[in-house]
VOBA-1610 file (N, C-alpha, C; in pm, whole numbers, padded with zeros to 5 digits, always signed):
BEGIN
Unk-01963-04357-01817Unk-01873-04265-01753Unk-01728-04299-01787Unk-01709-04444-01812Unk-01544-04441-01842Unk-01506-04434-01954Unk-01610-04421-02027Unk-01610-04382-02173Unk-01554-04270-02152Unk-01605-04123-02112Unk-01583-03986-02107Unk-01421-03994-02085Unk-01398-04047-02006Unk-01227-04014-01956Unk-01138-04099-02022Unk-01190-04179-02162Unk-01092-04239-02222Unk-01051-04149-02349Unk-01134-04037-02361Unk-01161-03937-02456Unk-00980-03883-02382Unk-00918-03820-02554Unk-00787-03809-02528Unk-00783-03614-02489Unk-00954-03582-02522Unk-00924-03443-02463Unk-00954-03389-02326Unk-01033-03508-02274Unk-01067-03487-02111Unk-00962-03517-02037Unk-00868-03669-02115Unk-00744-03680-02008Unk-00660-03515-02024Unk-00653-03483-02120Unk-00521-03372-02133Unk-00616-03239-02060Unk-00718-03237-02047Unk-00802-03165-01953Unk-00777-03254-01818Unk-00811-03301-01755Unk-00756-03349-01615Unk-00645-03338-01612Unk-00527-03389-01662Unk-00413-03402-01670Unk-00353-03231-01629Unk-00448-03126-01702Unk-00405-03026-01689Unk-00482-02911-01544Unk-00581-02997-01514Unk-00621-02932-01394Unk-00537-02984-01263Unk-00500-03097-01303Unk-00419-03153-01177Unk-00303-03083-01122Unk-00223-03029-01287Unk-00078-02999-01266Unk-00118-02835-01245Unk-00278-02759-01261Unk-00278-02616-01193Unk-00333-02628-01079Unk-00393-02734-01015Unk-00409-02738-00861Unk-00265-02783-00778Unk-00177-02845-00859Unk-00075-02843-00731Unk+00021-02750-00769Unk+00002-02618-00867Unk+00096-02489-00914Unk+00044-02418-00789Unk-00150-02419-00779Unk-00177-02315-00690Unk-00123-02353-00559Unk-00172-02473-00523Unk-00105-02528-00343Unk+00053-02480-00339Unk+00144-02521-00447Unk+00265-02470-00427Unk+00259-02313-00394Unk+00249-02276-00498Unk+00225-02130-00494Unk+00197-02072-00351Unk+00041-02121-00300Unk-00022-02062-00187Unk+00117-02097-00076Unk+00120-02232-00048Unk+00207-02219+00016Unk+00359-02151+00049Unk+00409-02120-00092Unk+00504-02062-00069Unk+00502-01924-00035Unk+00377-01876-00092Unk+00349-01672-00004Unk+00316-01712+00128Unk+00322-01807+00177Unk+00260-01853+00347Unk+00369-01852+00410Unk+00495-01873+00370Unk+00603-01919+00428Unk+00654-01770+00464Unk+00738-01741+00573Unk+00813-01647+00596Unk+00939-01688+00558Unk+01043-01628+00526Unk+01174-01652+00487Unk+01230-01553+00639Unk+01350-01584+00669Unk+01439-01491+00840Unk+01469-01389+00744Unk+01453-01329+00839Unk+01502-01150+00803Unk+01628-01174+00840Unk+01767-01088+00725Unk+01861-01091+00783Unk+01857-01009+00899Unk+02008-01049+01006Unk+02032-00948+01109Unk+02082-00821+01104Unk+02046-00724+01195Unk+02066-00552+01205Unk+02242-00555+01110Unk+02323-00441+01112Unk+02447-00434+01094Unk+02428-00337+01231Unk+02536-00320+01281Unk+02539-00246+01364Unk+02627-00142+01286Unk+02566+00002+01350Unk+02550+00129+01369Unk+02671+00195+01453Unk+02776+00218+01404Unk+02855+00382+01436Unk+02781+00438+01534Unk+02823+00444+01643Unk+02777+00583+01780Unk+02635+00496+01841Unk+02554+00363+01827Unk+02479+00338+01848Unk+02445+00327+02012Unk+02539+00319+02064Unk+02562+00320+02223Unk+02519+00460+02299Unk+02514+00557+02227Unk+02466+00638+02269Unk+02350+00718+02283Unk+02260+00751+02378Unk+02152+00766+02337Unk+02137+00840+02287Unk+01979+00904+02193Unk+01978+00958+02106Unk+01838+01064+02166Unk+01832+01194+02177Unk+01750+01278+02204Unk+01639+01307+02128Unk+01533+01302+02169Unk+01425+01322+02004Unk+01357+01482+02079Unk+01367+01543+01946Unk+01303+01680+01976Unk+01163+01642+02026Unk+01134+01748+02162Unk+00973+01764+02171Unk+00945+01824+02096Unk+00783+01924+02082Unk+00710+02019+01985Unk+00650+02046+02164Unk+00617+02170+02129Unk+00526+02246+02192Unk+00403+02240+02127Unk+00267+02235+02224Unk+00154+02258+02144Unk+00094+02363+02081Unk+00069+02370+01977Unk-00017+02457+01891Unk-00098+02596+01971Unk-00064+02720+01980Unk-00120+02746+02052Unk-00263+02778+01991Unk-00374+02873+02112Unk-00460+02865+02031Unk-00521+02931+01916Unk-00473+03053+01948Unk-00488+03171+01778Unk-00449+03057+01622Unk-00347+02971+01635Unk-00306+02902+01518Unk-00443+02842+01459Unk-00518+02780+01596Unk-00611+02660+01566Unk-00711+02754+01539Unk-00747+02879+01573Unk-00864+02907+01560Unk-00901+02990+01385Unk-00716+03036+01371Unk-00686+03052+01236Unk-00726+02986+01102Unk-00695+02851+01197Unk-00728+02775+01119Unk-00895+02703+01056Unk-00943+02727+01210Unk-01062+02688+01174Unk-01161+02799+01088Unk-01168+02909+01085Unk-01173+03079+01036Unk-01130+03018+00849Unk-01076+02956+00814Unk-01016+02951+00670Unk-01061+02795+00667Unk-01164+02738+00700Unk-01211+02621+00651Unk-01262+02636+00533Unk-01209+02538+00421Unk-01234+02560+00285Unk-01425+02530+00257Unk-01485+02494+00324Unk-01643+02435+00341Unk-01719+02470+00411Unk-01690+02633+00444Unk-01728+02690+00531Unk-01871+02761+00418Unk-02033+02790+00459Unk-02051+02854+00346Unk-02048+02961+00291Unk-02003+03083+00340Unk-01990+03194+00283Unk-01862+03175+00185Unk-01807+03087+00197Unk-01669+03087+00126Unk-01702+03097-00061Unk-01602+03179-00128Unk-01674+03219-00299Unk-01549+03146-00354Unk-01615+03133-00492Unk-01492+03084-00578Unk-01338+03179-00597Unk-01256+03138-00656Unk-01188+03223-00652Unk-01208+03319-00810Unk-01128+03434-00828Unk-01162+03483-01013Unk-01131+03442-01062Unk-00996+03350-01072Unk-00921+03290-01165Unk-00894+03126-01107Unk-00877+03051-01217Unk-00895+02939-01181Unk-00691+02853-01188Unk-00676+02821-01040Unk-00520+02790-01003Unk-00480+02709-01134Unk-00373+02741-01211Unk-00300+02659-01304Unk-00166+02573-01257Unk-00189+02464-01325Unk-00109+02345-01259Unk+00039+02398-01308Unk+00141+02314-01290Unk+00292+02351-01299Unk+00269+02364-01451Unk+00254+02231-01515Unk+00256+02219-01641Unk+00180+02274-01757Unk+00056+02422-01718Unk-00022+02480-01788Unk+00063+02622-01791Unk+00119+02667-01687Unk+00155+02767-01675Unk+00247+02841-01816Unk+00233+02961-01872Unk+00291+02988-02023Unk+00361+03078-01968
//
């Protein structure tokens, strides 16, 4: 056995697994690490509060519109012509 590792291509083989097991530990460790987020800047008018639009709900004719034009519905047919992309169009 100490024959094998006096061989000058197994040392430069160990030699070289050593120095990519502590590339990967570095490595791993350093995507492990968080670095601080810098802090906010503050914001012009931020003191004031800020209103967020509601929505009203959907009423129900929309939804039922919608369900009426389900593309997987089966009576649904191909169309005659087949939609051309931006870039086919002549």
């Amino acid at each position: 056995m100490k024959a094998l590792f006096r061989a000058p291509a197994v040392r430069a083989a160990s030699v070289a697994l050593a120095a990519a097991l502590l590339l990967c530990v570095w490595a791993a460790r350093r995507a492990a690490t968080l670095e601080p987020l810098p802090g906010a800047k503050p914001v012009a008018g931020a003191a004031t509060p800020v209103r967020v639009p509601t929505r009203r709900a959907y009423p129900a004719e929309y939804l039922l519109v919608a369900l009426r034009g389900d593309p997987f519905r089966p009576e649904r047919q191909a169309a005659a012509t087949r939609f051309p992309l931006p870039g086919e169009r002549a």
